[in-house]
C-alpha positions in Angstrom: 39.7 50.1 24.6 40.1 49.4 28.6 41.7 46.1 29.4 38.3 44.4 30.6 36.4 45.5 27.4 39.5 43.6 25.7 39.2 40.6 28.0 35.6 40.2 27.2 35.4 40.5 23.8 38.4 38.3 23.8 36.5 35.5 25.6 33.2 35.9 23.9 35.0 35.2 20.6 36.3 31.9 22.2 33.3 30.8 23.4 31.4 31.7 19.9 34.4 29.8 18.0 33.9 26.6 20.4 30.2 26.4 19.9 30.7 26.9 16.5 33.3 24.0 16.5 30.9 22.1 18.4 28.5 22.4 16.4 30.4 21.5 13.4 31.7 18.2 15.2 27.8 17.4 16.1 27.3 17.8 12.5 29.7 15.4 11.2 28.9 12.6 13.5 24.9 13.4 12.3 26.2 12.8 8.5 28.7 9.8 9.3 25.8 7.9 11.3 23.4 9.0 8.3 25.4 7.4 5.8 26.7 4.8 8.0 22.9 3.7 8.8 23.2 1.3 6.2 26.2 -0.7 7.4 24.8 -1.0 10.3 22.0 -3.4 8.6 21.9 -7.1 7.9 22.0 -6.8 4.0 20.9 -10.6 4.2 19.3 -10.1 1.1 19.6 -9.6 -3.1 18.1 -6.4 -4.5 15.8 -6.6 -7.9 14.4 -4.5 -9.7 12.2 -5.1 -12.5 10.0 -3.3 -15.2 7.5 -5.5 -16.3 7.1 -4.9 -20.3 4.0 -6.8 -20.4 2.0 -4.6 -17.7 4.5 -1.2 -17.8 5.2 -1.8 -13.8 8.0 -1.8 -11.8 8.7 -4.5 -9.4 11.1 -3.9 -6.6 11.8 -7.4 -4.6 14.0 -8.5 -1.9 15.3 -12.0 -2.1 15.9 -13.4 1.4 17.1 -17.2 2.7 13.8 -18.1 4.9 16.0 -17.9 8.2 16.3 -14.5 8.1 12.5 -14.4 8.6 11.0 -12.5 11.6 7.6 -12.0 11.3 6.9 -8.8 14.0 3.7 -6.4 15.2 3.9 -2.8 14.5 2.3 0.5 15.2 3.9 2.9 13.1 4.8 3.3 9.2 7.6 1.0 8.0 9.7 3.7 7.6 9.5 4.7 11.4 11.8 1.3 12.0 15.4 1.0 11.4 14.8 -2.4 9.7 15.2 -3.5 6.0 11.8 -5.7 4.9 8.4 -5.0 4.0 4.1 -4.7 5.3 2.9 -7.5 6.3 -1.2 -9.0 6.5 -4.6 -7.2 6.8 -5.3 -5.9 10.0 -8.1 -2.8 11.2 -7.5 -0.6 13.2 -5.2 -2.4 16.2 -6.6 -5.7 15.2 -3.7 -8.2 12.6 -6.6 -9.9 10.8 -3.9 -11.8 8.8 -2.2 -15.2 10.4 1.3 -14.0 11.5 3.0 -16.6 13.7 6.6 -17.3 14.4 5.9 -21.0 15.5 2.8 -21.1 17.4 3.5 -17.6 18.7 1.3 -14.6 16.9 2.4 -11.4 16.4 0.7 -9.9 19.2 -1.4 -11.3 21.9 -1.9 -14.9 22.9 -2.6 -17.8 20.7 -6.1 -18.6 20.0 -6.7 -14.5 20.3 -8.5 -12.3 18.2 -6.9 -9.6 16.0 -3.4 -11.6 17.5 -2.7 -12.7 14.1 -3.5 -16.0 15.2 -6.6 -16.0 12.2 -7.4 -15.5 8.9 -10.5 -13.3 9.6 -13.6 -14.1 8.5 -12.3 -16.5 5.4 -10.0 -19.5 4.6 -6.8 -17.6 3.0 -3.9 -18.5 1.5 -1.1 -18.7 4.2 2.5 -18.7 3.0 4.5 -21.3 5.5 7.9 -22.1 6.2 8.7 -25.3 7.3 12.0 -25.0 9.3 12.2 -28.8 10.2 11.4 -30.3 6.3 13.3 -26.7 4.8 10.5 -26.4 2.4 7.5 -24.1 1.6 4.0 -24.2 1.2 0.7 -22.3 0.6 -2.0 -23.6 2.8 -5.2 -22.1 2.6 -6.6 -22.1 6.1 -8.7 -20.3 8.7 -6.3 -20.2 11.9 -2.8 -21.3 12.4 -3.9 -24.5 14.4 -5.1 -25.8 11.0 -1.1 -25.2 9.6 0.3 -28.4 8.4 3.6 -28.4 10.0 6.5 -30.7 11.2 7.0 -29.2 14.6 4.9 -26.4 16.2 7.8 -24.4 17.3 9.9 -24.2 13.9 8.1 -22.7 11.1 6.2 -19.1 10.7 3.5 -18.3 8.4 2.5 -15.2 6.8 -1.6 -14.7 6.1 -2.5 -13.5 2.9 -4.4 -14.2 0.0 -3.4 -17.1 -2.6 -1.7 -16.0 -5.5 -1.8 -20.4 -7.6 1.0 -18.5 -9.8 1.0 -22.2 -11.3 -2.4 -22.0 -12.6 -3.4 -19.7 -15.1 -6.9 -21.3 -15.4 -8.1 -20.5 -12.0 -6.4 -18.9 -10.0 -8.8 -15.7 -10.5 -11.9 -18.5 -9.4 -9.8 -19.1 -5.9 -8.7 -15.5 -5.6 -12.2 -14.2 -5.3 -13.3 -16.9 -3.0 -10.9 -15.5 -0.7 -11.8 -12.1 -1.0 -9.1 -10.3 -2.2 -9.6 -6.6 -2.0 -10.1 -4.4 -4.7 -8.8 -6.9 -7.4 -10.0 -4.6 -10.8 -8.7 -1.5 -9.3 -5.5 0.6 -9.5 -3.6 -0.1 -6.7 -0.4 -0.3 -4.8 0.4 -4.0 -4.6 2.3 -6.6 -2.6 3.2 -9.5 -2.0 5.3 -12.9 -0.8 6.7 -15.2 -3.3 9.1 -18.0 -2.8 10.9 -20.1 -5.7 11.9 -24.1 -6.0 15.7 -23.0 -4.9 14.6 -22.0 -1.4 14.5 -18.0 -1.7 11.5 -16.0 -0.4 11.0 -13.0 -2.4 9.5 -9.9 -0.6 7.9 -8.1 -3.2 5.9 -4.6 -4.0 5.4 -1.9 -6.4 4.9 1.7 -6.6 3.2 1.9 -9.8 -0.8 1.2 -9.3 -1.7 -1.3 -10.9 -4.8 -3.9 -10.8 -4.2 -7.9 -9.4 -4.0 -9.5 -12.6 -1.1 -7.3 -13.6 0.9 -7.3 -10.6 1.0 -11.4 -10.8 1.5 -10.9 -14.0 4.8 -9.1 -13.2 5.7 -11.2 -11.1 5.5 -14.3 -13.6 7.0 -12.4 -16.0 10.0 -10.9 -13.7 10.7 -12.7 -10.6 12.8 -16.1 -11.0 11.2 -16.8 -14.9 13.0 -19.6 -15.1 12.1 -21.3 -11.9 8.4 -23.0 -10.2 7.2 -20.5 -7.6 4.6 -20.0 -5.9 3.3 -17.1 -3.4 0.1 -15.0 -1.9 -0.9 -11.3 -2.1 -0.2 -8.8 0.9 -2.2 -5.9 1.8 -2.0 -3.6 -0.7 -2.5 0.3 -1.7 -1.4 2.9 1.4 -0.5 -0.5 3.2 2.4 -1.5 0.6 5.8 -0.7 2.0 9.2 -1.4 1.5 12.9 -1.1 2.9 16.2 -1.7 1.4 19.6 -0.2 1.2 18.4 0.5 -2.3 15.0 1.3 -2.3 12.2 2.7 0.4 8.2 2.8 -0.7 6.4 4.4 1.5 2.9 3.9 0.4 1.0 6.6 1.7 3.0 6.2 5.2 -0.1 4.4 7.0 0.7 3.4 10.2 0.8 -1.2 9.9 -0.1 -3.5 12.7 2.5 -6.3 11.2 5.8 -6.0 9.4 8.0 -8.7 7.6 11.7 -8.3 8.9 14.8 -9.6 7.2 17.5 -9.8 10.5 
């Protein structure tokens, strides 16, 4: 073998062992941000999970303090976002049909707008509302957020939905149809915002289909028994996603128009 053939086999070995090395390197920093991703989180929450024995679903939840709120638009899936939290409202197409207002601020758009998540489209809904001035919540069932009962217009949000009157076995399926929930009697995914008489909001959904009466059901049965709660449904089926460290539901990986973050 001449000296030059020696010389460049000799360098091309050095060059394929440093982009190998590379490579390797590239590779570990890949696997120690994947598995770092989590740490890199707020984990300003508790984890539950629950298997309802009444109804035979499971009920994965989030409890959050209500300052760790941000109520955000969206145009992808939930999983797409390196947040932890869950969907949001109704919304078509690029319109939030849902109110969704940090203060008097909507999600998207200017107040007063259409599809901004300023309104409750078409009916009066149950809205979930945080009161950041009196530190309590309540469900209001209104048509826009300038109806919202609130101490001061720039410290609360409010999350659209449908009313859930977990207090009232009687009739809460009477005020549930008056405000249209979708698809109550059929198997779907399900979720929902729930928040107890200690001060924790509860971001809730489910895998398992499962009709309306048996997801509140669950969520009597499972989510702070021992406590007065009260909450609203969330869109539900492809639209029910979920984040955690411990847990992602992915629905079927719609794209949403309005996410619930915990930060």
């Amino acid at each position: 073998m001449s000296r030059n053939n020696w010389l460049h086999r000799t360098v091309r070995h050095r060059i394929a062992a440093a982009l190998a090395a590379a490579i390797l390197l590239a590779c570990a920093v890949l696997a120690m941000l994947f598995w770092a991703k989590d740490s890199l989180l707020p984990h300003n929450y508790a984890y539950l999970a629950h298997h309802s024995k009444e109804t035979g679903i499971t009920l994965h939840a989030l409890a959050v303090q209500p300052e760790q709120i941000e109520l955000r638009s969206a145009d992808r899936p939930l999983r797409d976002y390196r947040v932890y939290g869950m969907n949001g409202g109704f919304f078509y197409q690029d319109g939030v049909l849902s109110i969704a207002v940090n203060g008097d601020v909507p999600v998207q758009g200017q107040p007063g707008g259409y599809g901004t998540g300023w309104f409750n489209a078409k009916y009066a809904r149950g809205t979930l509302v945080w009161d950041a001035v009196t530190e309590r919540f309540s469900v209001q069932v209104v048509s826009s957020a300038t109806e919202l009962e609130v101490t001061d217009r720039n410290r609360y949000f409010a999350q659209g939905g449908i009313s859930m009157n977990l207090g009232d076995e009687d009739g809460w399926e009477a005020a549930m149809e008056l405000e249209h929930l979708p698809y109550p009697d059929e198997k779907r995914l399900r979720s929902g915002l729930v928040y107890d008489d200690s001060g924790l909001l509860w971001l809730i959904a489910t895998p398992d289909r499962c009709t309306a009466k048996e997801f509140r059901a669950a969520i009597v049965e499972g989510i702070a028994p021992d406590r007065a709660k009260e909450g609203i449904f969330l869109d539900g089926d492809g639209s029910s996603q979920l984040n955690s460290a411990e847990i992602f539901l992915y629905g079927d990986a719609r794209e949403l128009r309005q996410i619930i973050v915990i930060h």
